[in-house]
N, C-alpha and C positions, 0 to 999 in steps of 0.2 A: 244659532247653528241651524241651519235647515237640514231639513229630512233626508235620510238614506234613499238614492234612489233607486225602482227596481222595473230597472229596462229590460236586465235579461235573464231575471229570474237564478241568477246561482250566484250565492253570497261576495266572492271575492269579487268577480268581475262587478257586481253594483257598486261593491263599496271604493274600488279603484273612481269610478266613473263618480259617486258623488264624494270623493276626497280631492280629485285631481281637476281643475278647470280641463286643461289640454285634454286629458284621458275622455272627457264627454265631449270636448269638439271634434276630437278624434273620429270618437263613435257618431259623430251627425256625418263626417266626410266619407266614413263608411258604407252609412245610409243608402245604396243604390246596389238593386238589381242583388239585392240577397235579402234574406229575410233581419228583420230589424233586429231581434235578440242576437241573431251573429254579426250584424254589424258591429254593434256592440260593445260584443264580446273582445274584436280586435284590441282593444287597449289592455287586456288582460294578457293575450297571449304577448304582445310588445312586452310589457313588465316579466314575463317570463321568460322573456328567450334575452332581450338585453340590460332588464337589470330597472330599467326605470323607463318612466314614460315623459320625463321633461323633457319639453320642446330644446335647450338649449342640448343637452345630449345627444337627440336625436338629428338636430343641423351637425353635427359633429362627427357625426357616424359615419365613413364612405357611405355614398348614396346606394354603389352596388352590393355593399354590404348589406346596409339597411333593407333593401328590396327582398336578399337571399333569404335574409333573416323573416321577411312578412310571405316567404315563399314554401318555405318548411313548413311541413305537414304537423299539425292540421292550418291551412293557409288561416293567414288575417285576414282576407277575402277570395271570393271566388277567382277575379282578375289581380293575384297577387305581386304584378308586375307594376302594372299601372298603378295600382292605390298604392303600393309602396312607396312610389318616387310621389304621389301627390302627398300621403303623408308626412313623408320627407319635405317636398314643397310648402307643408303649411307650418311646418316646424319650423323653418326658414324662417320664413315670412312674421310670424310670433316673434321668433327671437331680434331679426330685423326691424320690426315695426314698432315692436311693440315692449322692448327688451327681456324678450321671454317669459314675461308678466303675461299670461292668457287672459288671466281676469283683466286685467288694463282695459281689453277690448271692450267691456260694458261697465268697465266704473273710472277710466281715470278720467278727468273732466270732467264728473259729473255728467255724461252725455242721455240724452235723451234718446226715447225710442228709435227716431227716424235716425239718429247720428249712430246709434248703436245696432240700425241695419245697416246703413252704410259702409261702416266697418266690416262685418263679416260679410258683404258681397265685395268688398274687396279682398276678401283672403283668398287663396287659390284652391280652386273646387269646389267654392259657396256661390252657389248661384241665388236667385230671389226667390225661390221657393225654400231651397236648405237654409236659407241666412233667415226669413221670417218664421219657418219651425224650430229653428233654435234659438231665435228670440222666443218664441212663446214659450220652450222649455224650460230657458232663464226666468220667465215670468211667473209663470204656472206652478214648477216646481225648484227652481232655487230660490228665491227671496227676491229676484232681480223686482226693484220698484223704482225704476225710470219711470219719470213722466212719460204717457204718449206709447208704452212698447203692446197694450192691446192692438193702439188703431196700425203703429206702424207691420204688426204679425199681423193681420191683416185676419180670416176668418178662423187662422188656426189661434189667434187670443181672445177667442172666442169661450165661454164658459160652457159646460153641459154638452159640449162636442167631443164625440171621438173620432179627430180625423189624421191624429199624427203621433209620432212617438211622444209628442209633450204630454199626451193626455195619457200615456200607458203608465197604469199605478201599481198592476198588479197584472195576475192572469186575466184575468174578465176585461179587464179595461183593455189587453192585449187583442183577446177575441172581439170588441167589439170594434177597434180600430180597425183590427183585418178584413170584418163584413163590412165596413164602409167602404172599406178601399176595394174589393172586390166588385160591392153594387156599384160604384165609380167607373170600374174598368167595363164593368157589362154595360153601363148607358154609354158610355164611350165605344164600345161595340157598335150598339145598335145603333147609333148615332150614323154612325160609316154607311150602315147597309142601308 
């Protein structure tokens, strides 16, 4: 069994997040333009307002349901229109592809790193940055031990780095990810000017 994780620092929502595959792919599609512990958190408030966070429930839901549902206060995200329908979109696609089975995505074939980014940049709202930080999360901290998923996560399966939600273990590990991404955004400032 691997370790409880703690992305967002309050009990229910981690242990949703390390019980439920879907519930942490969730929270990587969350990932943008909010801060990462409310990312997060979206798979908690899901489980509380409809009951469960299975992908094949949530294809089943009217879509305008599901969106009103991620739009009540307090929102699953800031743009709780848009990530509702992509939520919904990747719940689809899960249950589509993959028969609901979210783990499928990195273990059924035996697939290797590069096959096991493949796949999550095929699901909708994984682009090659979200799909290689959520390989390294699979690596880092659930068990995942694919051949090959260091090189295919590229600098974030990297060890003794804090540069992404894979490496957040606790508070400190939170703080040091945020001055990274910070000094990031200021050399990419000064870069401009």
């Amino acid at each position: 069994m691997t370790q409880t994780l703690h992305l967002v620092g309050e009990p229910e929502a981690d242990r949703i997040l390390s019980e439920d595959p879907f519930a942490l792919l969730t929270g990587m599609l969350l990932d943008q333009q909010i801060p990462m512990e409310v990312a997060f958190d979206g798979p908690r408030k899901i489980v509380e307002r409809l009951g469960s966070i299975d992908p094949g429930v949530i294809a089943a839901t009217d879509p305008e349901e599901f969106v009103a549902l991620c739009a009540t206060p307090p929102a699953v995200h800031r743009f709780p229109r848009s990530m509702g329908q992509r939520v919904h979109e990747l719940a689809a696609a899960v249950v589509r592809d993959h028969g609901g089975d979210t783990a499928a995505i990195w273990t059924a074939g035996e697939p290797d790193g590069r096959e096991i980014l493949r796949r999550l940049k095929a699901l909708p709202g994984y682009g090659d940055q979200k799909a290689r930080i959520f390989l390294a999360l699979l690596g880092k901290q659930r068990g995942l031990e694919a051949p090959g998923w260091r090189e295919a996560a590229g600098d974030y399966g990297r060890d003794g780095v804090h540069m992404s939600i894979a490496d957040v273990t606790d508070a400190d590990s939170l703080g040091a990810v945020r001055a990274w991404k910070k000094e990031k955004k200021a050399a990419a400032r000064a870069a401009k000017e």
